[in-house]
Backbone bond lengths (Angstrom), bond angles and torsions (degrees), N, CA, C in turn:
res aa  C-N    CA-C-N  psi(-1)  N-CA   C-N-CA  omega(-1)  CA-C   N-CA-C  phi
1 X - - - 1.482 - - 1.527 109.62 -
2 X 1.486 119.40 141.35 1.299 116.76 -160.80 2.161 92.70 -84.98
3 X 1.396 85.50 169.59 1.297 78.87 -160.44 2.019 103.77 -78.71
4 X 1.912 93.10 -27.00 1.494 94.24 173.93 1.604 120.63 -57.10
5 X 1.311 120.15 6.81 1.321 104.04 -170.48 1.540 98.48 -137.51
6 X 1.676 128.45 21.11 1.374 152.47 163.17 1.475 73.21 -81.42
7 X 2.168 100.99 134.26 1.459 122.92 144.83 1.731 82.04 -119.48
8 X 1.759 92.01 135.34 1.673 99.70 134.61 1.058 135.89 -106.81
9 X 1.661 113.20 158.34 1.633 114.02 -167.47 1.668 96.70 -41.10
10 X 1.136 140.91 -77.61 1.555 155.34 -164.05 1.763 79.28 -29.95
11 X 1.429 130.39 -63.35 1.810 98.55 -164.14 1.667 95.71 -104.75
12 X 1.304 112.45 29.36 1.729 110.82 158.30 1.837 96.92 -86.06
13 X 1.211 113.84 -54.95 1.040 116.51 155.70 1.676 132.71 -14.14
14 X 1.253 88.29 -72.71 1.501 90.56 -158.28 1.897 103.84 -79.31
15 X 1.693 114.68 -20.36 1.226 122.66 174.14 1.656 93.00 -65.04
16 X 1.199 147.15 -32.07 1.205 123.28 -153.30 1.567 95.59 -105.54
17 X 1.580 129.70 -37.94 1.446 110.73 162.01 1.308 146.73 -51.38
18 X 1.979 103.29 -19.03 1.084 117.73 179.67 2.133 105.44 -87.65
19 X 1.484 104.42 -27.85 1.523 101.59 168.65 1.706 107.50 -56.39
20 X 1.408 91.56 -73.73 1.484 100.21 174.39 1.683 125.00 -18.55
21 X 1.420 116.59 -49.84 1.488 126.44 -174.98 1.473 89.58 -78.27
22 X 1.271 131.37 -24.72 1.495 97.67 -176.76 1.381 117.10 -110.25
23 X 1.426 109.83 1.32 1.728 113.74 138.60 1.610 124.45 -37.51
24 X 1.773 97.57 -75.88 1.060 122.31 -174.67 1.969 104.36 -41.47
25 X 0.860 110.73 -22.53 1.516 117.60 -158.46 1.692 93.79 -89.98
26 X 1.611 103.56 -46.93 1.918 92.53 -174.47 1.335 91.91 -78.94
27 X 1.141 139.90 -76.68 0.932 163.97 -148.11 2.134 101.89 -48.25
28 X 0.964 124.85 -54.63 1.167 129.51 -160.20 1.664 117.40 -62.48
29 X 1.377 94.39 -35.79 1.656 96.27 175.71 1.998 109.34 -59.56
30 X 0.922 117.11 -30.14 1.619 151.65 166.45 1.578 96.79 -21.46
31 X 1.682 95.58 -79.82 1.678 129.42 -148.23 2.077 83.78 -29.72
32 X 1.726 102.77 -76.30 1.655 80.23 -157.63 1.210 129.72 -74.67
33 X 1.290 104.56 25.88 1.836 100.72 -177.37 1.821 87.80 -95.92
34 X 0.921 108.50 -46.13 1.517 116.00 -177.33 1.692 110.30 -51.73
35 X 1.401 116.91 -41.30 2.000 128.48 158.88 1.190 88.49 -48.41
36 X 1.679 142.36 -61.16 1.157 114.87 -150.49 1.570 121.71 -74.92
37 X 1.842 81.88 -34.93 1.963 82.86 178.72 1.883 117.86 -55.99
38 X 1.513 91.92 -35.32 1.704 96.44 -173.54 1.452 113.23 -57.53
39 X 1.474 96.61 -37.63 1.836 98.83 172.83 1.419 115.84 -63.54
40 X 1.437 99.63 -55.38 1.325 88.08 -179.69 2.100 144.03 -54.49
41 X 1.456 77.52 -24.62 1.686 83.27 169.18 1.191 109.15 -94.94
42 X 1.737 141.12 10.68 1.059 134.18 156.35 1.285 101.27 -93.95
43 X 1.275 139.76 -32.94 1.766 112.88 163.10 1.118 129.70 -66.74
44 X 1.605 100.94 -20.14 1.984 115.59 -175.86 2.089 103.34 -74.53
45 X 1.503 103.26 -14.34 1.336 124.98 -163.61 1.697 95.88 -86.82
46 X 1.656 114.03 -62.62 1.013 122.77 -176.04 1.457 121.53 -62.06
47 X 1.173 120.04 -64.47 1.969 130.04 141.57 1.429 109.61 18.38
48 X 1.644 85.66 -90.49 1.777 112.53 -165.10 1.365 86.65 -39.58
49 X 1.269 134.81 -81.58 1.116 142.00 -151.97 1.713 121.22 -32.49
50 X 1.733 89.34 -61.88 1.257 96.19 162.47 1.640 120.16 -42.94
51 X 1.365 130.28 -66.12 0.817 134.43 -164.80 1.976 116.49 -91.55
52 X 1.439 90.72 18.21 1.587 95.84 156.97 1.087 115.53 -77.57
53 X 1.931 113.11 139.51 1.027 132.33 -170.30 1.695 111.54 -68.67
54 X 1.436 108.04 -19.11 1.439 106.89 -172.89 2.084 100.38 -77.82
55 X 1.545 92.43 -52.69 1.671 99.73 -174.36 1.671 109.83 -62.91
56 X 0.623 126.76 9.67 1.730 135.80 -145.71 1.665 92.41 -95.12
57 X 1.414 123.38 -7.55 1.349 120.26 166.91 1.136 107.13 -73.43
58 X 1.445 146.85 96.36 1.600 113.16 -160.47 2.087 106.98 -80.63
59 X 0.706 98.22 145.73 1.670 98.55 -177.80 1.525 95.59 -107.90
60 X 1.700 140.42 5.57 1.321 119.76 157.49 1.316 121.07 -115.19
61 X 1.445 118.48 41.89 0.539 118.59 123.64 1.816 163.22 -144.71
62 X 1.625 120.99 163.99 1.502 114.35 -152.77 1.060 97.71 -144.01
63 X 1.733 122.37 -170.45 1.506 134.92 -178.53 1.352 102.25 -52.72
64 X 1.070 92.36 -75.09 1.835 126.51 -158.05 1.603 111.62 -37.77
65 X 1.707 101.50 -50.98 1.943 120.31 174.56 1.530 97.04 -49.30
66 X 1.397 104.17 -87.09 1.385 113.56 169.55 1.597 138.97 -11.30
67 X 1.419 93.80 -36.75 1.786 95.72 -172.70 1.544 86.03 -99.28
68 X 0.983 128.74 -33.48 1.318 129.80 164.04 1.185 112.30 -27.01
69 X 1.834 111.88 -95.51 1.432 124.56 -175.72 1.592 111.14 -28.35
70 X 1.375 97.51 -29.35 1.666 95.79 -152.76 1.347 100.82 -89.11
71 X 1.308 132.16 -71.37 1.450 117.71 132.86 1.398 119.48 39.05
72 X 1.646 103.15 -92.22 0.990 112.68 171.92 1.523 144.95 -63.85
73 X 1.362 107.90 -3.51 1.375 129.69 167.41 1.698 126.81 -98.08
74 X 1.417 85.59 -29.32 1.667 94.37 154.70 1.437 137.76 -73.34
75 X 1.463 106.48 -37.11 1.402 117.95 158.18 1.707 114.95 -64.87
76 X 1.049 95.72 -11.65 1.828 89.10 -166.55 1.993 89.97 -100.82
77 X 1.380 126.43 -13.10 0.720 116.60 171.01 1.490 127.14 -103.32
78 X 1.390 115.65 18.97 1.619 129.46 -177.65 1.312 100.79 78.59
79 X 1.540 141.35 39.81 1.805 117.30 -172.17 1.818 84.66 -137.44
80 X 1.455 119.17 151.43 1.183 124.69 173.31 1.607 125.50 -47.79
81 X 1.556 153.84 140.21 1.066 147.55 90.07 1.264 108.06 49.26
82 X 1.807 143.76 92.73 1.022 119.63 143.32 1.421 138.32 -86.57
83 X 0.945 123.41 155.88 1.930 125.19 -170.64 1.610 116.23 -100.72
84 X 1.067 113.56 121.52 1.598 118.31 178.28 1.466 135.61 -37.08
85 X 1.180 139.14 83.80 1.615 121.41 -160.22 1.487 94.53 -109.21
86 X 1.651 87.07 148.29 1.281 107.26 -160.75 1.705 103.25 -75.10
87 X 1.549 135.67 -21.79 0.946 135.70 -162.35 1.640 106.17 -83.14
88 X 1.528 83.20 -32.45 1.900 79.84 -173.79 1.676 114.84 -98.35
89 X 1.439 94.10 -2.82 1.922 106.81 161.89 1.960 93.73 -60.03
90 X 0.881 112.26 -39.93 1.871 121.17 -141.13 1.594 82.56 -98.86
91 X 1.279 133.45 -39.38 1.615 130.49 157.66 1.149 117.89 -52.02
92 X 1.312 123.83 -70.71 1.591 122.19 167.34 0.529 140.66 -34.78
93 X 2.190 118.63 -37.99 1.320 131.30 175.25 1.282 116.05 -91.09
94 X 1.374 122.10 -19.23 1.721 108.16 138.83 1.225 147.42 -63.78
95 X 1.268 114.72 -7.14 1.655 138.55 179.00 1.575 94.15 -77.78
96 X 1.376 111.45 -48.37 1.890 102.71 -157.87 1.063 97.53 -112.96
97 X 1.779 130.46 31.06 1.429 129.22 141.13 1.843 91.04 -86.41
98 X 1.005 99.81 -63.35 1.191 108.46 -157.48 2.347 97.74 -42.56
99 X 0.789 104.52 -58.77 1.568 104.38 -177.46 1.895 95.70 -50.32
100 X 1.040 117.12 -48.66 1.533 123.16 -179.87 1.434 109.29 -36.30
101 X 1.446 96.41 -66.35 1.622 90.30 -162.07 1.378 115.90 -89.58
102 X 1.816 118.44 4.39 1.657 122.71 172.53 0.945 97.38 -119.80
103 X 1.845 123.83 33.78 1.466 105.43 152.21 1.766 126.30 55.83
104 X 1.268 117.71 30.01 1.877 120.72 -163.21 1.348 97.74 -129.40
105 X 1.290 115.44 156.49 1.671 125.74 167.44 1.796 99.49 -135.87
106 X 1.278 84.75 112.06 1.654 101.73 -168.12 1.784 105.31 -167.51
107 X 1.328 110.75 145.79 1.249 115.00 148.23 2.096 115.31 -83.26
108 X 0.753 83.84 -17.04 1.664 85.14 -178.75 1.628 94.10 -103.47
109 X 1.824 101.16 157.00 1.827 104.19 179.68 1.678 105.50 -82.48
110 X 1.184 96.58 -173.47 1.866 107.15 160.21 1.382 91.87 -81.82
111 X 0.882 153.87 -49.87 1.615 143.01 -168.91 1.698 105.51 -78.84
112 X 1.372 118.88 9.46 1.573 107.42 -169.10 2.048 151.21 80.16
113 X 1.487 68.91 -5.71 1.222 96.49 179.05 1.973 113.82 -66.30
114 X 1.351 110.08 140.05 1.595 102.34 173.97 1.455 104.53 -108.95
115 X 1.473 100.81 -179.50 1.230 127.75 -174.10 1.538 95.99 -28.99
116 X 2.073 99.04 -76.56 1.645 112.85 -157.65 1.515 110.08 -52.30
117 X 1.359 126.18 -10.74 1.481 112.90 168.46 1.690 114.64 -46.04
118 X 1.282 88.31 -54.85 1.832 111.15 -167.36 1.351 100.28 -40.45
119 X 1.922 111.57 -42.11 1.767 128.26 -140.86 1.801 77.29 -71.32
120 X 1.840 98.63 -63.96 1.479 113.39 -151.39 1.321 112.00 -66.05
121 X 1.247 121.52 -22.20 1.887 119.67 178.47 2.002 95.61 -71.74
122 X 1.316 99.78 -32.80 1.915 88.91 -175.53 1.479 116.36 -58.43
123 X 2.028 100.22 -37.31 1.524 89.46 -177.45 1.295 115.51 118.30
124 X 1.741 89.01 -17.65 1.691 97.59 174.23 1.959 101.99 -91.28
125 X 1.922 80.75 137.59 1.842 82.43 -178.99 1.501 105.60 -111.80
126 X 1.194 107.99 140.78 2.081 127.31 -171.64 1.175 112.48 -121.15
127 X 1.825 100.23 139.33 1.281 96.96 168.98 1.319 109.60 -100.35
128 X 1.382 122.71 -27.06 1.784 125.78 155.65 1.735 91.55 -117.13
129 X 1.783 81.73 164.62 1.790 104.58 -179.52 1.164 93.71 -168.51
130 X 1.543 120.64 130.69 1.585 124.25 146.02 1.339 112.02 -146.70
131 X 1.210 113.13 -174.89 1.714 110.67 -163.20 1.972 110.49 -169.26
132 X 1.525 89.25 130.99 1.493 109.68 169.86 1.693 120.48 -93.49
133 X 1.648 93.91 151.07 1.590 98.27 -173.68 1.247 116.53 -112.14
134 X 1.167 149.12 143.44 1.747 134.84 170.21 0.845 110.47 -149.21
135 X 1.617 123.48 158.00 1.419 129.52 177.54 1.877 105.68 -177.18
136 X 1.643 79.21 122.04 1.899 91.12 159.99 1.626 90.00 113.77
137 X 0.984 125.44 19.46 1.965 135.45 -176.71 2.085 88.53 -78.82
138 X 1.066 105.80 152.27 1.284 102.97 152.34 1.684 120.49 -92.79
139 X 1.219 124.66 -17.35 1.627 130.09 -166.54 1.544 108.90 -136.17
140 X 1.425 126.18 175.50 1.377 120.15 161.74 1.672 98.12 -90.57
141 X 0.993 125.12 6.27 2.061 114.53 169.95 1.378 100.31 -75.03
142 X 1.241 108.97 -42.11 2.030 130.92 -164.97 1.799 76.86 -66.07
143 X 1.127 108.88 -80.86 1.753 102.54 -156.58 1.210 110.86 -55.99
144 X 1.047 144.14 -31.00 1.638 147.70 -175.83 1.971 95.38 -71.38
145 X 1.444 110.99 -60.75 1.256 91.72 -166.49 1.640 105.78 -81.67
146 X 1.264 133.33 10.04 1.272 115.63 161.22 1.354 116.06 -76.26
147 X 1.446 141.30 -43.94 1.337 138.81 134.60 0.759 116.80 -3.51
148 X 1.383 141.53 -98.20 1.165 137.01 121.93 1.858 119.07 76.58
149 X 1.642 82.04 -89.17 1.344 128.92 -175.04 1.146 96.04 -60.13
150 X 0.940 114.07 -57.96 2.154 119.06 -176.95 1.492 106.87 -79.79
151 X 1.695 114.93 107.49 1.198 109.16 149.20 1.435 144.17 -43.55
152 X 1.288 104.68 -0.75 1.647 117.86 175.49 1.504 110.04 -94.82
153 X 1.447 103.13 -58.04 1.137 114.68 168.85 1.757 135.88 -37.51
154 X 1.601 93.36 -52.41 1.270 107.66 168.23 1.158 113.22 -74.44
155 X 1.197 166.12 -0.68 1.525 171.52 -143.03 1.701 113.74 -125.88
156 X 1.428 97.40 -39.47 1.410 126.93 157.27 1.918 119.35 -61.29
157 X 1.241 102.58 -37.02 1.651 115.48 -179.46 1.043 98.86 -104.20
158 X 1.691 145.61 -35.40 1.174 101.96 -165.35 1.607 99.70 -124.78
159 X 1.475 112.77 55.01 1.542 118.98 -171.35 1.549 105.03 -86.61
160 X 1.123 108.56 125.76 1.352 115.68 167.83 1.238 144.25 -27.59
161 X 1.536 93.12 -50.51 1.462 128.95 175.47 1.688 104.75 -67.35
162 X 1.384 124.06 -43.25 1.660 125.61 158.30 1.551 106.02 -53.12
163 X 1.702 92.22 128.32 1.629 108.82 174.89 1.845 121.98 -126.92
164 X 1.720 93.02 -17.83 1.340 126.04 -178.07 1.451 116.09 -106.99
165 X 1.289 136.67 159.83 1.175 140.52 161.96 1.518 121.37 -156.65
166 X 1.495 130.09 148.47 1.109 136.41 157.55 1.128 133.07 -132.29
167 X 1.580 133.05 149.61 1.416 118.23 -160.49 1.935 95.40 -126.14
168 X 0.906 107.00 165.58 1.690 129.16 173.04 1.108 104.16 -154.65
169 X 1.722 92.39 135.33 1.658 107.80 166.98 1.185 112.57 -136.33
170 X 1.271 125.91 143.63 1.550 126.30 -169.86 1.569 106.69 -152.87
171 X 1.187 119.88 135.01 1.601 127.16 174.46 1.557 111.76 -98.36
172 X 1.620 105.08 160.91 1.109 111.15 -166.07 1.336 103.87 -150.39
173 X 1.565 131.36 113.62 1.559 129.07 179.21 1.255 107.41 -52.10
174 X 1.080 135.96 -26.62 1.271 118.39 -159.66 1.802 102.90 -160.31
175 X 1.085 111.27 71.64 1.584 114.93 -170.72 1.440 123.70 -81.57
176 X 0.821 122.01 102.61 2.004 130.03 -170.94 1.309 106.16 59.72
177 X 1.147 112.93 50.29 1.934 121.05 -170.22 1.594 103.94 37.51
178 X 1.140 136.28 38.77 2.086 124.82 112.47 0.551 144.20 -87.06
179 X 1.727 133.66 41.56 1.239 135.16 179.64 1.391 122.10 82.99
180 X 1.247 131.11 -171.33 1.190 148.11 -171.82 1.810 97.94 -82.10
181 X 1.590 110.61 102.72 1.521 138.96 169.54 1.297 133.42 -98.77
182 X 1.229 129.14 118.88 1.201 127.62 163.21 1.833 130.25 -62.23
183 X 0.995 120.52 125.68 1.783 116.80 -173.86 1.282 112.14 -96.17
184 X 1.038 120.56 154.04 1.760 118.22 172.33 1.137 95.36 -166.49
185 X 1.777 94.71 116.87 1.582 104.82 150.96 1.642 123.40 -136.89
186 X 1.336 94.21 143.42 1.549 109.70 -175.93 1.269 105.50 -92.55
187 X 1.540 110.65 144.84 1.343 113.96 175.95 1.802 101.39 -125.08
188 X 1.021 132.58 118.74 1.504 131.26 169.64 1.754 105.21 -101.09
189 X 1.274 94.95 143.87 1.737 111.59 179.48 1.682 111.60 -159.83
190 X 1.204 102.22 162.17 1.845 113.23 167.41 1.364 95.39 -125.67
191 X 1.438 95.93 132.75 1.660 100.23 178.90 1.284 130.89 -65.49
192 X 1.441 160.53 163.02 1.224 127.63 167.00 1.309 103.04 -148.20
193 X 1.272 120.72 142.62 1.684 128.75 169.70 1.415 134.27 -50.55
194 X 1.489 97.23 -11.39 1.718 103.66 -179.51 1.822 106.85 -76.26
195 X 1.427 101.79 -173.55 1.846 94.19 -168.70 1.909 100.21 -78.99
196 X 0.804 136.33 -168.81 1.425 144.77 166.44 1.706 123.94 -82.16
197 X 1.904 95.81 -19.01 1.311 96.19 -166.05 1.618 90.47 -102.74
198 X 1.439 123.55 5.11 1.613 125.60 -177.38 1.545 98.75 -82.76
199 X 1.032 131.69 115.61 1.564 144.79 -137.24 1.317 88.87 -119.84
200 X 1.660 125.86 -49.06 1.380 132.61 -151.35 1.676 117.26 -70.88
201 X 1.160 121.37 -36.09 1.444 130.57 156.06 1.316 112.71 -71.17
202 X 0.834 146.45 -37.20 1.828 154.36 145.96 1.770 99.88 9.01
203 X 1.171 117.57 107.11 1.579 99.47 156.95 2.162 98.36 -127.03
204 X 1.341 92.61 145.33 1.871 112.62 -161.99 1.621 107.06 -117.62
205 X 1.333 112.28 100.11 1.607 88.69 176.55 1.888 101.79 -109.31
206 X 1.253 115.26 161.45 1.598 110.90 152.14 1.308 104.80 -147.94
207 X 1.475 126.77 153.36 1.004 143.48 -134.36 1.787 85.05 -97.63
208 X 1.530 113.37 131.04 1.930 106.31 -163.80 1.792 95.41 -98.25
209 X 1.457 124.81 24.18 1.319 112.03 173.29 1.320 100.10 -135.28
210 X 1.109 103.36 162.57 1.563 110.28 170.48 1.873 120.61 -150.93
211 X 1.018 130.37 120.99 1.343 129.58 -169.90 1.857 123.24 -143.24
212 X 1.585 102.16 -172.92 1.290 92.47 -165.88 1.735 100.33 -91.22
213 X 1.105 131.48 -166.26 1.700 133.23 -164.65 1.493 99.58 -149.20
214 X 1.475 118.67 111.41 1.618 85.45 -172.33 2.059 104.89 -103.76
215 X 1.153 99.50 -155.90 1.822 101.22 -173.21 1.207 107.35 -50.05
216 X 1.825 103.40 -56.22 1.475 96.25 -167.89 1.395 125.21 -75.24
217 X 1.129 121.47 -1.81 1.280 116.08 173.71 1.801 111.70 -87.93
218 X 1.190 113.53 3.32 1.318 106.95 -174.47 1.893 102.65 -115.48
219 X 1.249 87.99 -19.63 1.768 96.45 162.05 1.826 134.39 -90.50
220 X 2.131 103.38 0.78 1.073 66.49 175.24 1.081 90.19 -130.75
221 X 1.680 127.90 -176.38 1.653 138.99 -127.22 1.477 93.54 -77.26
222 X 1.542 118.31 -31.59 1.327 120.93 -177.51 1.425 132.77 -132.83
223 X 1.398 109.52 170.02 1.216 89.55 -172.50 1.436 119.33 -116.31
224 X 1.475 76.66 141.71 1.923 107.03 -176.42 1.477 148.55 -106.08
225 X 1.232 111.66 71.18 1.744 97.73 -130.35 1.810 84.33 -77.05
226 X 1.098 142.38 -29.89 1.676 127.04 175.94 1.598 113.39 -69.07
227 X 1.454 102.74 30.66 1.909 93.07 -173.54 1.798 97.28 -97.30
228 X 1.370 105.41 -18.98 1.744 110.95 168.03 1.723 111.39 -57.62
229 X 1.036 114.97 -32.12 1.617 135.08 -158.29 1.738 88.78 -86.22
230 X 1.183 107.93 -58.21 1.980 113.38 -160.71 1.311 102.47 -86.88
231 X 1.482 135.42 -23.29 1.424 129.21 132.17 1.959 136.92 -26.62
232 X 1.723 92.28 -59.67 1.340 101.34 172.66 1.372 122.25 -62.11
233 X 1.642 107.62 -57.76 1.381 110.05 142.69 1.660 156.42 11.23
234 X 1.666 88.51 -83.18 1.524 93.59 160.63 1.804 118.01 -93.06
235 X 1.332 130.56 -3.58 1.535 148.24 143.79 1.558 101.33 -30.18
236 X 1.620 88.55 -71.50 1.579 82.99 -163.88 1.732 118.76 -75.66
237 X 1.180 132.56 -37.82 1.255 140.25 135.63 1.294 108.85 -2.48
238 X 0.801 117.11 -89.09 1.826 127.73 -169.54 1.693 105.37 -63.84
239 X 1.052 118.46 -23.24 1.184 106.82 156.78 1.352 135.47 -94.72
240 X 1.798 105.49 -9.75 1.386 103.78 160.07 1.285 114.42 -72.16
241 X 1.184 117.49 -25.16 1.562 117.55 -179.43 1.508 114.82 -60.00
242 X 1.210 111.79 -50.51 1.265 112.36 172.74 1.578 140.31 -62.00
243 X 1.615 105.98 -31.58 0.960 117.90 156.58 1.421 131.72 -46.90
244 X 1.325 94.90 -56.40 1.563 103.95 -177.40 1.419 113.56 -65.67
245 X 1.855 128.94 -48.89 0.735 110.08 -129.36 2.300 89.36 -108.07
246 X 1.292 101.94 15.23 0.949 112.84 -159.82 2.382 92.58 -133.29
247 X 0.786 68.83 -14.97 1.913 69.54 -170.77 1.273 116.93 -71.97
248 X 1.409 126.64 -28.75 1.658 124.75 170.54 1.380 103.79 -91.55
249 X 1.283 128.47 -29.28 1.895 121.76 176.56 1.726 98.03 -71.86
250 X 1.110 101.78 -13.88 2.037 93.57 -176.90 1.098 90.25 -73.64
251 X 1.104 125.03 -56.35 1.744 133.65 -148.34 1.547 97.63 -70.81
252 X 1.157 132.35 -35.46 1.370 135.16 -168.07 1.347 110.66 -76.34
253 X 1.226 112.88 -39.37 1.924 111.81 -166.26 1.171 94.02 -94.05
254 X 1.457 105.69 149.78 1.715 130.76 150.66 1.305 112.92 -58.10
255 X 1.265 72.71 168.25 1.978 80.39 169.44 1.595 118.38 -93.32
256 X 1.350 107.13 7.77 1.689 119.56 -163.96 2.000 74.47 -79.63
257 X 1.825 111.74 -44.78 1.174 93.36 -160.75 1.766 116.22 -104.84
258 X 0.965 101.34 43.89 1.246 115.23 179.34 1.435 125.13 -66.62
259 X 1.307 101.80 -46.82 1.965 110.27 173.98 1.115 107.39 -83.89
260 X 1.808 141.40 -3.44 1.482 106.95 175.94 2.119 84.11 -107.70
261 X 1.374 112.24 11.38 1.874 103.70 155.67 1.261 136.83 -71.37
262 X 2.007 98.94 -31.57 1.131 125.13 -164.44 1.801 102.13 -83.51
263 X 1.154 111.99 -23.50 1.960 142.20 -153.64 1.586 81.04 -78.74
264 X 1.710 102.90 -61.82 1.740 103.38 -164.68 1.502 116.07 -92.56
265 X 1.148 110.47 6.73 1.576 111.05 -178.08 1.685 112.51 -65.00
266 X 1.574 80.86 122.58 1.962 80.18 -170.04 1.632 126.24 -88.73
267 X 1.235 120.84 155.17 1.445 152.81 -145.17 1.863 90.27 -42.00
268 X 1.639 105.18 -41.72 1.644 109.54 -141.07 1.684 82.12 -82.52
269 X 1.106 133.07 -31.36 1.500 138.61 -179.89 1.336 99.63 -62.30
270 X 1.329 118.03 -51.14 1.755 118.59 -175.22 1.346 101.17 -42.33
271 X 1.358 111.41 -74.32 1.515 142.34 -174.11 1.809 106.76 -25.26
272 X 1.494 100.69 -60.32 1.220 117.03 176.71 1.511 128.66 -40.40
273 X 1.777 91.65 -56.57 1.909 102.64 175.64 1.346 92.73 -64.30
274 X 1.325 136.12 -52.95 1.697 114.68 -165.54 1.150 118.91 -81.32
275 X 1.401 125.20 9.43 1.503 114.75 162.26 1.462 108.39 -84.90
276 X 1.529 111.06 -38.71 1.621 118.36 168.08 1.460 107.03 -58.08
277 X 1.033 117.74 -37.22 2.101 116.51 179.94 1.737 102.30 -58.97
278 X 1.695 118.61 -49.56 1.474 127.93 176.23 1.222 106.90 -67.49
279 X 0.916 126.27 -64.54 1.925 122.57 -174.20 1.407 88.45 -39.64
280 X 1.419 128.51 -80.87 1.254 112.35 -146.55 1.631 125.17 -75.67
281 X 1.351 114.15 -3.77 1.265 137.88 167.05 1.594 109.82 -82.25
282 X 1.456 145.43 -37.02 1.692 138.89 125.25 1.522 135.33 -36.74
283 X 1.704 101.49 -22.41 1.554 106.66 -166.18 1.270 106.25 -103.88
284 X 1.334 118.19 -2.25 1.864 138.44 166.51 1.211 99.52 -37.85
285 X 1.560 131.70 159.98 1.350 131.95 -179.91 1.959 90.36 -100.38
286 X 1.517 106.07 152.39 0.844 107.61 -168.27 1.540 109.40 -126.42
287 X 1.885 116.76 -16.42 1.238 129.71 163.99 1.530 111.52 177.90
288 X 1.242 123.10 170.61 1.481 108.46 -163.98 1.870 98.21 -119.78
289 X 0.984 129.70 152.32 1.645 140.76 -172.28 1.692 102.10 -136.43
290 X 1.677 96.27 123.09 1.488 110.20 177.11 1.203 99.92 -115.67
């Protein structure tokens, strides 16, 4: 064998570090737009799920999670520990049959009825009571921090003046035409010694907004209720960018030259569509709070 046509490992070697570096070179500006896409179809992965119509029974959640989370949000907000009563478990859990089987998203009934009916037919007597609604969370972490999310909501959970709590959960095949839903409602109260029908010491709050909760707010450690807003935000941004700066060269080329556009299309454009692929894969609704 002639010797010009002997490679040794030492320049097998060095031919493949020098390929390699000039991989690394096209290729590298790449790497994090490509992190973003991978994320993004693992939240677009995780999501769906949640909001599959089959999983949509949620099975995590119960009392116990719930008084937990909540619990734990009260302590984190300086306000006492509330304790489970069984009367206003048995209030609550007639409230979110009752929404179950008439199909409504309301604190008030189709017949007019409020919350304190539910409180006062149990038997339990209050000197405050108010109460949160949810549905379509996958967990009680999801439902606690969508609350959370709502300064109304939360004000309601983590009121001082609340010392008591009860939870109801009730499913529904087919809940406000989305499918098969999970319900949750909380009822908070302080008990009080007067009769049930003494109205005049009575104080009633309910939370006067109600809205949707989307992924990312239930994924991140805290809560943010303008992270829907700084999402849309940078969405639309990045797609004005693109628009503009890409919208008269679209219009100009053929399609003959389409693959050597696609060849040079640069890194910061990549980057761009997958932050628009993530925004809108976080900005998904994730459960709704009345």
């Amino acid at each position: 064998m002639s010797k010009n046509t002997h490679i040794t490992k030492k320049e097998r070697r060095a031919t493949f570090k020098n390929h390699s570096h000039k991989y690394k070179r096209v290729y590298h500006p790449y790497l994090p737009s490509m992190l973003i896409f991978m994320l993004s179809g693992f939240l677009l992965f995780v999501s769906s799920l949640q909001g599959s119509q089959v999983l949509n029974y949620s099975t995590g959640i119960n009392d116990i999670s719930l008084l937990e989370t909540t619990n734990q949000a009260r302590q984190n907000s300086g306000s006492a520990e509330l304790k489970l009563s069984e009367m206003l478990d048995k209030a609550a859990q007639a409230k979110a049959e009752d929404m179950a089987s008439k199909n409504y998203w309301s604190h008030i009934t189709p017949e007019g009825e409020q919350p304190w009916n539910f409180i006062e037919r149990s038997g339990y007597s209050y000197s405050f009571a108010s109460e949160n609604l949810a549905y379509g969370f996958a967990s009680s972490n999801d439902t606690v921090k969508g609350w959370l999310n709502s300064p109304n909501h939360a004000q309601a959970m983590l009121d001082s003046k609340v010392s008591e709590v009860g939870f109801g959960i009730a499913r529904s095949p087919d809940f406000q035409g989305k499918g098969p839903e999970t319900i949750v409602v909380a009822m908070y109260a302080s008990p009080s010694s007067a009769s049930p029908a003494s109205l005049s010491s009575q104080t009633k709050y309910l939370p006067p907004s109600n809205g949707k909760i989307s992924f990312a707010q239930t994924i991140t450690p805290w809560s943010i209720p303008w992270i829907n807003f700084a999402a849309g935000l940078i969405i639309g941004l990045s797609l004005m960018y693109l628009a503009t700066h890409h919208g008269f060269r679209l219009i100009k080329r053929k399609i003959m030259q389409g693959e050597k556009f696609i060849i040079k299309h640069p890194a910061l454009d990549l980057a761009l569509v997958s932050i628009v692929v993530l925004g809108i894969v976080v900005s998904r609704t994730s459960g709704f709070i009345q």
